[in-house]
N, C-alpha and C positions, 0 to 999 in steps of 0.2 A: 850784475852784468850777464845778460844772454849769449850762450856759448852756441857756437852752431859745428855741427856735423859735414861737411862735403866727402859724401862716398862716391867713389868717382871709380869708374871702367875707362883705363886708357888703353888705347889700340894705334892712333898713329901717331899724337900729339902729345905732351905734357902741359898740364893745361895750368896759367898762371895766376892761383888764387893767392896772396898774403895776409893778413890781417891778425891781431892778436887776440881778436875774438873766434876765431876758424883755425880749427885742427881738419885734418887733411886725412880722410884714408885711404888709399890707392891701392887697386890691382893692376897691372901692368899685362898684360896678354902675352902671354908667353909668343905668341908669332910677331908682336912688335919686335920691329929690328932696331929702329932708329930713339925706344925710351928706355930709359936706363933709370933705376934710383936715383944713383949718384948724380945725375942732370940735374932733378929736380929738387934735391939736397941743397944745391947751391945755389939756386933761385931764391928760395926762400929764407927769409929771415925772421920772421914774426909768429908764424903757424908752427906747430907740432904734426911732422907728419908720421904716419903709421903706414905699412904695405903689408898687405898680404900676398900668400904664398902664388906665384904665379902658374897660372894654367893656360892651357890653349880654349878658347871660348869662341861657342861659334851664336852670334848673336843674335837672339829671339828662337834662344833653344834653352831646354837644361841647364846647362854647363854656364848661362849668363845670369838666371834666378840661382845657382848654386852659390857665385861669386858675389851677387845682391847679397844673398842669405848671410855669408860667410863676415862680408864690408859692414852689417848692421850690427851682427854678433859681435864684435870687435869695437866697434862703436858703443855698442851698451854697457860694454865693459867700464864705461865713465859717464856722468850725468852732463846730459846737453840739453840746451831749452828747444832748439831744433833740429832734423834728421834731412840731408838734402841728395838726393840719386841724381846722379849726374856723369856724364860720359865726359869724354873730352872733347868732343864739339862744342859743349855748352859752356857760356860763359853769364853769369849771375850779375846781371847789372841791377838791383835794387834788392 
């Protein structure tokens, strides 16, 4: 069974992935107001999700390749057949 990775930068939205093949790793931007873990904790049912430590991130700087850098290292920590960067805009229809 193919295990896939979504490393995902959230900033206004918590974005709604499920599946038992998809573990979840999130940063949350520290200037989000309106996402919270716990939100997104109780959406899900089927995925394993992971967060890393949140920071303030100003986007298409540093501090958004740091947080890239940070979602992959975390993610290698276990074997996936795939790697997916993804913001919370996007939503993975196939």
């Amino acid at each position: 069974m193919n295990k896939h990775a979504y490393l995902i930068l959230v900033q206004n939205q918590l974005p709604l992935l499920d599946h038992a093949r998809v573990d979840l790793y999130i940063h949350i931007d520290k200037k989000a107001k309106k996402c919270r873990p716990e939100s997104l904790k109780s959406l899900v049912k089927e995925s394993k999700i992971f967060f890393i430590n949140s920071t303030a991130v100003s986007y298409g700087s540093y501090t958004q390749i740091q947080c890239q850098f940070e979602l992959m290292r975390q993610a290698a920590k276990q074997k996936y057949s795939y790697y997916h960067f993804l913001s919370d805009c996007d939503l993975p229809l196939r």
